[in-house]
C-alpha positions as CSV (number, residue, x, y, z in Angstrom):
1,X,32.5,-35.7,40.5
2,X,31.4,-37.0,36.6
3,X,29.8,-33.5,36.4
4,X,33.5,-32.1,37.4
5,X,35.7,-34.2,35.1
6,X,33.1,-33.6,31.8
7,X,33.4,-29.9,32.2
8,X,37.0,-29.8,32.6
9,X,37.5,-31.8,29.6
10,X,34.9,-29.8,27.4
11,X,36.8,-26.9,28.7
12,X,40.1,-27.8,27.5
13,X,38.9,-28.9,24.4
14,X,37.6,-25.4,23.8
15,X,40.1,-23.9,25.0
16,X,42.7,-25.1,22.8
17,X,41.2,-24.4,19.6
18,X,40.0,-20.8,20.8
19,X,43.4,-19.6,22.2
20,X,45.2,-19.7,18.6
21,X,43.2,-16.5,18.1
22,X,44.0,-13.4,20.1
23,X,40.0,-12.1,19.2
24,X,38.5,-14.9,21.3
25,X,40.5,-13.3,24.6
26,X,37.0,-12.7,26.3
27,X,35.6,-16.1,25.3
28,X,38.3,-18.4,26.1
29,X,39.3,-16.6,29.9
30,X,36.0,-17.5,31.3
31,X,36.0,-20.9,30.3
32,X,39.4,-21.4,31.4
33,X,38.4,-19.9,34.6
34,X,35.8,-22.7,34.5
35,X,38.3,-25.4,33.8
36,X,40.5,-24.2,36.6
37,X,37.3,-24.1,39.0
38,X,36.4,-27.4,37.8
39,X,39.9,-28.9,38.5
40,X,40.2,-27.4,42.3
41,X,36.8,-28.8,42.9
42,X,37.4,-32.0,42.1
43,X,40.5,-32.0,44.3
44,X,38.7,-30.8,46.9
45,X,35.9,-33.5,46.7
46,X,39.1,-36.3,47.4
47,X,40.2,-33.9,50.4
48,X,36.7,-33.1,51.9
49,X,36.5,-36.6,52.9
50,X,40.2,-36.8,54.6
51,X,39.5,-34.9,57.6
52,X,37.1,-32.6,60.0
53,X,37.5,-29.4,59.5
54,X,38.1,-26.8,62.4
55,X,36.8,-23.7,61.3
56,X,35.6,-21.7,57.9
57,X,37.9,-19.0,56.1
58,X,36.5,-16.6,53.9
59,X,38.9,-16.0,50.7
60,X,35.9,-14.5,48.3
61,X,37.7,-11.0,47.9
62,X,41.0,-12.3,47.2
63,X,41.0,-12.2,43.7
64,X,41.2,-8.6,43.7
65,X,44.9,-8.8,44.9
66,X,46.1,-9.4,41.0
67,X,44.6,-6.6,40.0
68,X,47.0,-4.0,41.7
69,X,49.7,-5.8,40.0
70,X,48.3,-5.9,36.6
71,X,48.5,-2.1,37.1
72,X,51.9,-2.6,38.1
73,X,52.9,-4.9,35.5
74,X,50.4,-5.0,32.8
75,X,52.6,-2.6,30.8
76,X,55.0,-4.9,30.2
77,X,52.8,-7.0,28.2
78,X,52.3,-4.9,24.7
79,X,56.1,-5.1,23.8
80,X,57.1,-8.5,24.8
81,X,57.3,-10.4,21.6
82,X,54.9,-13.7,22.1
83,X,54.0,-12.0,25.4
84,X,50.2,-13.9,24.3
85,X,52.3,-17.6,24.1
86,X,54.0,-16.6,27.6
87,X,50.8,-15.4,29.1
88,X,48.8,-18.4,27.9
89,X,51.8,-20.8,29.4
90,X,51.5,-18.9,32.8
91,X,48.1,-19.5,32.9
92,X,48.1,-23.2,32.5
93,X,50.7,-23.0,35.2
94,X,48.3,-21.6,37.3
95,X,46.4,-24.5,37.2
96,X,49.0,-26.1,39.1
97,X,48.9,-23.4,41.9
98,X,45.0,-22.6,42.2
99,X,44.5,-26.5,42.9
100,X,47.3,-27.3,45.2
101,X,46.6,-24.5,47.2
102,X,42.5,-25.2,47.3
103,X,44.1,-29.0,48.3
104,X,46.2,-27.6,51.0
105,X,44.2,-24.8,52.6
106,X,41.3,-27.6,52.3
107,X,43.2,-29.6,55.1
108,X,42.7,-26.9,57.4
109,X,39.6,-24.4,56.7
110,X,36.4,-25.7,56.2
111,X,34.9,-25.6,52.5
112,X,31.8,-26.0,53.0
113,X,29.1,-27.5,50.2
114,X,27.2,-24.1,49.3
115,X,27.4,-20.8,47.7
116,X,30.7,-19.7,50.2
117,X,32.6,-22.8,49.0
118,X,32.2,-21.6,45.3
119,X,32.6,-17.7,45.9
120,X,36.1,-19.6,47.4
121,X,37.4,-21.8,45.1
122,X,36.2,-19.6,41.8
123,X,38.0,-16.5,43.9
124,X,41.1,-18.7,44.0
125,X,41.2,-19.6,40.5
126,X,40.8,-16.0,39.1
127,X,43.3,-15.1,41.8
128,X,45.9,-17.3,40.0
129,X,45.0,-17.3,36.4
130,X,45.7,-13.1,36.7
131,X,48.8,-13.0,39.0
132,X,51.0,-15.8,37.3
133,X,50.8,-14.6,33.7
134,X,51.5,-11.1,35.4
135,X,54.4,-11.9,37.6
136,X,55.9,-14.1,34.3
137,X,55.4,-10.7,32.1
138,X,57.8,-8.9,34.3
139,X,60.0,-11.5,35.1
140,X,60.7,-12.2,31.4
141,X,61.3,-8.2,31.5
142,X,63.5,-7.3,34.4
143,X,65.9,-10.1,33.9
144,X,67.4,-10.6,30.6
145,X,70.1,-13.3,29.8
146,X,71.7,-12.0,27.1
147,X,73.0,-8.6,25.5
148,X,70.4,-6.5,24.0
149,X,71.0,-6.6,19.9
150,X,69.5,-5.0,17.2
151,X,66.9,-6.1,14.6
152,X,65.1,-4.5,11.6
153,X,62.4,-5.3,10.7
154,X,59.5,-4.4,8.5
155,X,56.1,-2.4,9.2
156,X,52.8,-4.3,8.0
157,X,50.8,-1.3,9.5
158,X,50.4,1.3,12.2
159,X,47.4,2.3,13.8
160,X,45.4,4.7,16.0
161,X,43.7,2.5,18.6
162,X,40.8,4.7,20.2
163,X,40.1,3.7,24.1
164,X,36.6,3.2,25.4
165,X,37.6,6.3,27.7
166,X,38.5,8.5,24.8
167,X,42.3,7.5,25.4
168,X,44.5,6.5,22.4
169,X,47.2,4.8,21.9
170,X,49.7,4.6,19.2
171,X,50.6,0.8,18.0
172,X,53.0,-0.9,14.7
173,X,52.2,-4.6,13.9
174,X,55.2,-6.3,12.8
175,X,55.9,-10.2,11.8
176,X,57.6,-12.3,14.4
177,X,57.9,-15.8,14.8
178,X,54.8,-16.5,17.4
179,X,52.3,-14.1,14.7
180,X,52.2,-12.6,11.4
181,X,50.8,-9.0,13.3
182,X,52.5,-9.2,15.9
183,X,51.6,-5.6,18.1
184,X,53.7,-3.2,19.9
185,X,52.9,-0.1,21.4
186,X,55.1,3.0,20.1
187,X,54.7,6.9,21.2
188,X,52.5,9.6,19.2
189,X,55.7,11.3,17.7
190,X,57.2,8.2,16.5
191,X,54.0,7.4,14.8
192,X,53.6,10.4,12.6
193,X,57.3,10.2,12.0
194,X,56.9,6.8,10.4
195,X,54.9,6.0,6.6
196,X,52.6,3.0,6.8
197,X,53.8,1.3,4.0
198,X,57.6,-0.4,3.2
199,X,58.7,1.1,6.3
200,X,61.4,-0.4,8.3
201,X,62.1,0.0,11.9
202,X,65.0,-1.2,14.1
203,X,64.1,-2.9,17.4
204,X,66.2,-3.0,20.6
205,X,65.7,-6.4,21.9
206,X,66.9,-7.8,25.3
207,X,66.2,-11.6,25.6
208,X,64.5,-12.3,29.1
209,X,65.0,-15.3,31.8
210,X,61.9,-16.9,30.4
211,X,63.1,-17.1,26.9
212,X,61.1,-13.7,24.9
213,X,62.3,-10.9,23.7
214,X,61.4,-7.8,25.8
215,X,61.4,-4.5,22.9
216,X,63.2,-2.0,24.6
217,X,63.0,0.8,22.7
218,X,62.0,1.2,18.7
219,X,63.8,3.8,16.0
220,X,63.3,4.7,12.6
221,X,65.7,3.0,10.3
């Protein structure tokens, strides 16, 4: 249990200073994935002792749910503006989720004190840290609670981003409240018809439930 609570505090610790930056992505997900395992297994060490389990249930794969919907979804992300605040938000929410639901299906399956229980709970965790931020992207997207309006802003760049695949995709980096480069994706003929310096767009804005602007659709000014 000590082991639990130390990591869970060293993990939020790290966390906190390492999600300001956008380039430590692939750092601080595992070791919030760590914090979240870290949290449901301390639940489920108060549980455990509650009451005999009838039988063992095997949830290791179920992480791979999300990942159909991050298909789905995923596209939304790129031109939400602070769509990195709102996924970060969702994914402390998740915290919330993963370990009520380890507490509650704890009450009835067996998690049993090896390598299953682990492949569990850790599939759990990843299973919620990738559907909520997903499900609050389009959320925020397909219900707005306002008019859309227009907004000009200015350029700070454009770029060619070059996929590991040999894909590419077309992106402007703008200044918004939540970052000074803040990105959004645009099409390969609005890129060449736009100059990467002094060059002002206007934006299409529709304010979502969740309280960011969803960019729906970007024009030369």
């Amino acid at each position: 249990m000590s082991k639990n609570i130390v990591a869970i505090l060293i993990s939020i610790v790290i966390v906190f200073f390492l999600v300001k930056d956008f380039g430590f992505i692939f750092i601080s997900l595992p070791i919030f994935v760590l914090l979240s395992y870290n949290l449901s297994n301390l639940i489920l060490q108060f549980s455990s002792k509650k009451l005999n389990k009838r039988k063992t249930k095997n949830f290791e794969w179920i992480f791979l749910i999300p990942l159909f919907i991050i298909l789905i979804f995923g596209r939304y992300f790129e031109n939400t503006v602070g769509g990195y605040e709102l996924f970060w938000k969702s994914a402390f929410a998740s915290l919330i989720f993963s370990s009520s639901t380890v507490y509650i299906l704890s009450l009835y399956y067996n998690f049993s004190n090896d390598k299953p229980k682990i492949n569990n709970v850790l599939s759990l965790s990843i299973f919620f840290l990738l559907l909520m931020p997903s499900l609050s992207i389009y959320i925020n997207y397909r219900f707005s609670i306002s008019p859309d309006r227009k907004e000009i802003v200015e350029i700070n760049e454009k770029y060619i981003n070059n996929g590991s695949k040999g894909g590419k995709s077309y992106e402007i980096f703008i200044k918004t409240r939540f970052d000074t480069n803040e990105r959004l994706e645009i099409s390969r003929e609005f890129y060449d018809e736009i100059s990467n310096i002094n060059q002002n767009v206007e934006l299409t804005l529709s304010k979502g439930v969740l309280g960011y602007d969803y960019v729906k659709k970007i024009e030369k000014h």
